[in-house]
C-alpha positions as CSV (number, residue, x, y, z in Angstrom):
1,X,102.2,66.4,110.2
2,X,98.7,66.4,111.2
3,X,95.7,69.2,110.1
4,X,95.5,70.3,112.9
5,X,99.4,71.2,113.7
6,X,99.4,72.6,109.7
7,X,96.4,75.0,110.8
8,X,98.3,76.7,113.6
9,X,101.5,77.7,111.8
10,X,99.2,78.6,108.9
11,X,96.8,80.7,111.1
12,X,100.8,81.8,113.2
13,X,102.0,83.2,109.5
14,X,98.9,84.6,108.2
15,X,98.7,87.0,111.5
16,X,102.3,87.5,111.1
17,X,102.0,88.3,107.2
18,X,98.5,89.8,106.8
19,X,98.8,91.7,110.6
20,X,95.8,90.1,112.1
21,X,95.0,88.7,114.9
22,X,95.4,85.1,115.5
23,X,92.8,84.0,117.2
24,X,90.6,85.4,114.1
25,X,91.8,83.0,111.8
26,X,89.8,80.3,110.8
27,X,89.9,77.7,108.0
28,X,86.8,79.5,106.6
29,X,88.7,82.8,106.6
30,X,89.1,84.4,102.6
31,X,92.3,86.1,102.1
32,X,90.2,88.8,100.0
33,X,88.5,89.7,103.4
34,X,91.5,90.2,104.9
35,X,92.1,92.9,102.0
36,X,95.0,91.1,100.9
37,X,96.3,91.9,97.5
38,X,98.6,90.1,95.2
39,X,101.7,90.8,96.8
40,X,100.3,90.0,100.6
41,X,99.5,86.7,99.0
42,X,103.0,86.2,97.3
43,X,104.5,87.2,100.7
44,X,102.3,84.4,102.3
45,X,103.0,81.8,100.3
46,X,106.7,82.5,100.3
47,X,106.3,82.2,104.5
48,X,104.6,79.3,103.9
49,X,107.3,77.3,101.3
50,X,109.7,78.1,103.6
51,X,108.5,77.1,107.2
52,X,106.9,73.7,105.2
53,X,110.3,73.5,103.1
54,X,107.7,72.7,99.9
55,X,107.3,74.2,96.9
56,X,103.7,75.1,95.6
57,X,102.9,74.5,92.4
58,X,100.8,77.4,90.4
59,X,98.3,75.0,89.8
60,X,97.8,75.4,93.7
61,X,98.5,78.4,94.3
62,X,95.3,79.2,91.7
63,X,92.9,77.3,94.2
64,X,94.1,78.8,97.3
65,X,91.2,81.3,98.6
66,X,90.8,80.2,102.3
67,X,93.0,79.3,105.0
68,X,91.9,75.8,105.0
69,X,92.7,76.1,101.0
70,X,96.0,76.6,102.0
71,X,96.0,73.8,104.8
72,X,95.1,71.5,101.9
73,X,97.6,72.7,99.5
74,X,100.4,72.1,102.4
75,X,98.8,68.2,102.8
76,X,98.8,67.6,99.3
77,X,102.0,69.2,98.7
């Protein structure tokens, strides 16, 4: 699956998860100015494992910051 393709269902479930608006989600976009906390996160990532059918490690999980940190933790996954 290409970046590109990764990036939309990311940006899909973080507006779905997080209750923003789509078209405001960038790869530059921090999930701690989206005033998510721990559990938004959790949520996320659980979204995430299951519409990629991955698991992330913790070691991943500790980098992921950004929306495109998340892109790359899907790629490398």
């Amino acid at each position: 699956m290409d970046r590109a393709t990764i990036l939309k269902k990311v940006a899909e479930l973080v507006s779905e998860t997080l209750e923003v608006d789509e078209a405001s989600v960038t790869e530059q976009l921090r999930f701690e100015d989206l005033g998510a906390d721990s559990f938004d996160l959790l949520e996320l990532v659980t979204a995430l494992e299951d519409e990629f059918g991955l698991t992330l490690d913790d070691d991943s999980l500790a980098d992921i910051a950004t929306v495109g940190d998340a892109v790359d933790a899907i790629q490398n996954a």
